[in-house]
N, C-alpha and C positions, 0 to 999 in steps of 0.2 A: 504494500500500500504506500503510495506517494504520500509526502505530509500534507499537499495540496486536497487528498481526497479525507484526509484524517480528523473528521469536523463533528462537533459534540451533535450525537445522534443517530452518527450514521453505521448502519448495521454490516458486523466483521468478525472475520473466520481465523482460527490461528492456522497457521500454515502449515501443512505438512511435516516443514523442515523445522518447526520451529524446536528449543533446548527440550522438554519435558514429555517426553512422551505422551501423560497425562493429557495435556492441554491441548496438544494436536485434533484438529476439527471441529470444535468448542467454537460454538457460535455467543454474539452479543450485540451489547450497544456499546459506542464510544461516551462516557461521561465526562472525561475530563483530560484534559491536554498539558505537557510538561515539558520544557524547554526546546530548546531552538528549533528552526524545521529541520534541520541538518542532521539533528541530535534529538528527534522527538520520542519522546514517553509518552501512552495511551493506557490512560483507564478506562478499563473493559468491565462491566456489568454484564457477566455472560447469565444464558437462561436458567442455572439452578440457583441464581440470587447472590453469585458470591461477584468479586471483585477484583481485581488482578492487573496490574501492569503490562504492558509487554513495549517492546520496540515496535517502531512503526512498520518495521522491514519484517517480524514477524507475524503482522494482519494480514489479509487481503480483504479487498471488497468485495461484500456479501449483496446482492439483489435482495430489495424487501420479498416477501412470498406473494406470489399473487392472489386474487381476491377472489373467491369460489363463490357463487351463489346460490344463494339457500335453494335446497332441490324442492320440488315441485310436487305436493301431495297428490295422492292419489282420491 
């Protein structure tokens, strides 16, 4: 993930490659942003409510999910 694309909201996947096996695939939101673009730091609000830092080089951008419409009764 670019720093340019690294903006409080927007929804992000850890990388494959990223350090912790763990955290590999781990989807989120971005909450809050920390030093330079060069040099940036992202808090991640991932979906089981916890909270985690990562480099910006270990995000990528995630597509919100599309919007399904409620099925149609019989």
């Amino acid at each position: 993930m670019s720093p340019e694309q690294a903006r409080i909201g927007a929804r992000v996947k850890v990388r494959e490659s990223g350090l912790l096996p763990e955290w590999r695939g781990l989807t989120g939101r971005i909450i809050g942003r920390w030093g330079y673009p060069e040099y940036l730091a992202l808090d991640v609000r991932l979906e089981d409510g916890r909270s985690q830092l990562f480099w910006h080089h270990e995000l990528e951008d995630t597509p919100a999910p599309s919007f399904l419409p409620p099925r149609e009764c019989p």
